[in-house]
C-alpha positions as CSV (number, residue, x, y, z in Angstrom):
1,X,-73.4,-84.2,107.7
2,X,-74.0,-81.3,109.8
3,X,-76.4,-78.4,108.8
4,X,-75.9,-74.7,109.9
5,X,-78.8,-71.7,109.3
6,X,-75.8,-69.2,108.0
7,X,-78.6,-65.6,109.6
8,X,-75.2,-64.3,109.7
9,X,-74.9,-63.2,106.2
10,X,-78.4,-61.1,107.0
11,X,-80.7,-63.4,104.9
12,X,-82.8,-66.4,106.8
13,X,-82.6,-68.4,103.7
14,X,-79.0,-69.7,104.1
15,X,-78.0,-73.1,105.0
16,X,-74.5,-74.5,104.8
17,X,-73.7,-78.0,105.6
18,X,-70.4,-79.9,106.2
19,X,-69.0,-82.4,108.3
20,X,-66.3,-80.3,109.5
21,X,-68.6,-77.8,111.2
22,X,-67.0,-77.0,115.2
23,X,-69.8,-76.1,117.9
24,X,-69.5,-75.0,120.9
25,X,-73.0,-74.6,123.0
26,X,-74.5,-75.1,119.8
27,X,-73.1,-72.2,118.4
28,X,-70.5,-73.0,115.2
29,X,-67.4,-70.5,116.5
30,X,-65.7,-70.8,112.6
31,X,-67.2,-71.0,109.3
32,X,-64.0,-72.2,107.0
33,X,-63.5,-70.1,104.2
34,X,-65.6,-67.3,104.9
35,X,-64.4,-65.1,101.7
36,X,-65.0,-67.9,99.2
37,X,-68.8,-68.7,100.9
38,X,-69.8,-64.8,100.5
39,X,-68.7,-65.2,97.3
40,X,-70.7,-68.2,96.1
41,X,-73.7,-66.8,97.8
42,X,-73.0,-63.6,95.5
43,X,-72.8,-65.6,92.4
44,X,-75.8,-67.5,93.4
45,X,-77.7,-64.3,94.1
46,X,-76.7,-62.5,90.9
47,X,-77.3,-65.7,88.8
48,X,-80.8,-66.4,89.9
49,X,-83.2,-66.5,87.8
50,X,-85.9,-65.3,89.8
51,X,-86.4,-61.1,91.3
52,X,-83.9,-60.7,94.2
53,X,-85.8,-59.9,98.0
54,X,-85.1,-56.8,99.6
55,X,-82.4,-58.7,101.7
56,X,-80.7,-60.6,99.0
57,X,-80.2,-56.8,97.4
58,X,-79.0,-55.4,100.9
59,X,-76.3,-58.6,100.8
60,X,-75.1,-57.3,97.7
61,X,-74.9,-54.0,98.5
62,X,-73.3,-54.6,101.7
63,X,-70.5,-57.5,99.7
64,X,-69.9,-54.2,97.4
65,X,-69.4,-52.2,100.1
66,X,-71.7,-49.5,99.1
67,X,-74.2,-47.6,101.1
68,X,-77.5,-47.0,100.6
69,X,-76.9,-43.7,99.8
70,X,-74.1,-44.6,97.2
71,X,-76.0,-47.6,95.6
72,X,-78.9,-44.9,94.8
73,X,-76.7,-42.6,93.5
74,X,-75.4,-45.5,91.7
75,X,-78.3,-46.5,90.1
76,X,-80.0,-42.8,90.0
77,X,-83.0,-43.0,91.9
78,X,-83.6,-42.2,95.7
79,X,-81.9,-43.1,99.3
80,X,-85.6,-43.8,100.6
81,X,-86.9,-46.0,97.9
82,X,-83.4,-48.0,97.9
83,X,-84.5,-48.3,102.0
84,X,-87.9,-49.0,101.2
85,X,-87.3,-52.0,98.6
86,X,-84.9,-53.4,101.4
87,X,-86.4,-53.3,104.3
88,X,-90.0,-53.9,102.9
89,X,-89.1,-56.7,100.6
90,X,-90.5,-54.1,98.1
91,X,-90.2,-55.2,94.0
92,X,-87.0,-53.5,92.0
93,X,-88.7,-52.2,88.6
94,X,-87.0,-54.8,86.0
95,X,-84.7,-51.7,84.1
96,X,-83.9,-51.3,87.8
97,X,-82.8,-54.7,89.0
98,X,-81.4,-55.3,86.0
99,X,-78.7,-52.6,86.4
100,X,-78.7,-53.7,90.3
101,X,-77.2,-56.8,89.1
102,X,-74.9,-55.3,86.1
103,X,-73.2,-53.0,89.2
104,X,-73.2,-55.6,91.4
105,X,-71.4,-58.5,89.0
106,X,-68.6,-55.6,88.2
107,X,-67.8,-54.6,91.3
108,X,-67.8,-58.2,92.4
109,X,-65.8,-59.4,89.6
110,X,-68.5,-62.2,89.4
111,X,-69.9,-63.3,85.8
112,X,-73.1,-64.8,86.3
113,X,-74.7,-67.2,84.7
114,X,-78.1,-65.6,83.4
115,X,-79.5,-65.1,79.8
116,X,-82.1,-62.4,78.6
117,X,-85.3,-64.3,78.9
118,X,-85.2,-64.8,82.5
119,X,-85.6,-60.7,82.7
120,X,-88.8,-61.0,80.1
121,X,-90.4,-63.9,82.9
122,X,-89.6,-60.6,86.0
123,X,-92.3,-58.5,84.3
124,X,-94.7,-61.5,85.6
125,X,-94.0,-61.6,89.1
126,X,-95.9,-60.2,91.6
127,X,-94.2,-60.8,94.7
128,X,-91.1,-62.1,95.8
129,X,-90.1,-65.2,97.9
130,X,-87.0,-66.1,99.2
131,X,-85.9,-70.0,98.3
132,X,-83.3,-71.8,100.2
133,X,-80.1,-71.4,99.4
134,X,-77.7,-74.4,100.4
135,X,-74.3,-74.3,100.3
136,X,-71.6,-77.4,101.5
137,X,-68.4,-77.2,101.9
138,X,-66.4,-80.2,100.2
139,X,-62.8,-81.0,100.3
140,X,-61.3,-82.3,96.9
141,X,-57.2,-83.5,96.8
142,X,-57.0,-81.4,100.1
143,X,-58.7,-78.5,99.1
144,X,-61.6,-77.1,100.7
145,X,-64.9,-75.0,98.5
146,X,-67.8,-74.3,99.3
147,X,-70.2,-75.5,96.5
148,X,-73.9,-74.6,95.9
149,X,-76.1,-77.6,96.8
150,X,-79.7,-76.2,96.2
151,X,-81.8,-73.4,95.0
């Protein structure tokens, strides 16, 4: 089993792993089923139970195809402090991230798996930290999917 640091995507907490994986100068030159992987790191990302880092928001902006400037508008506060919570790992107020995630799961078509208490335990945290996210792509009856491994 090969493993890959996916800094692609724009977040350094990414790690796919397969045994299909091609090199070349120990770069990988395809990443098989690019559409479905941004998609499970989507799902992963609006399904976690813990506050989203700056970069995992500017993923999800970036998957919805939004800019900074249309995601504030979006969510009715200001272009700078949508640029400062991104770039500066800064903390979303919980109303906030909360309606982050509402936009980003509709415009994503995604329905995470989340309940209400995990928003209650965001009032608690006081900084954010970015977990590994592993992802491998398995092949069942010929079919390839990429299919979350570890949080």
């Amino acid at each position: 089993m090969q493993t890959y640091h996916y800094t692609e995507s724009g977040l350094d907490n990414v790690f796919l792993q397969s045994e299909q994986f091609h090199f070349v100068h120990g770069e990988m030159i395809t990443i098989p089923k690019i559409n479905e992987l941004l998609r499970a790191i989507s799902f992963l990302l609006a399904s976690r139970k813990t506050k989203l880092s700056g970069g995992e928001i500017r993923f999800l902006r970036t998957e919805m195809g939004l800019t900074p400037a249309q995601l504030a508008n979006e969510l009715c506060i200001k272009e700078a402090e949508l640029r400062q919570i991104e770039a500066e790992n800064g903390v979303m107020p919980v109303w906030l991230e909360l309606n982050f995630r509402i936009l980003a799961c509709a415009r994503l078509k995604i329905e995470p798996v989340i309940s209400m208490d995990t928003y209650k335990d965001w009032a608690l945290e006081d900084r954010i930290t970015a977990r590994p996210i592993v992802l491998e792509l398995r092949e069942e009856k010929g079919n390839q999917h990429w299919e979350i491994t570890s949080l």
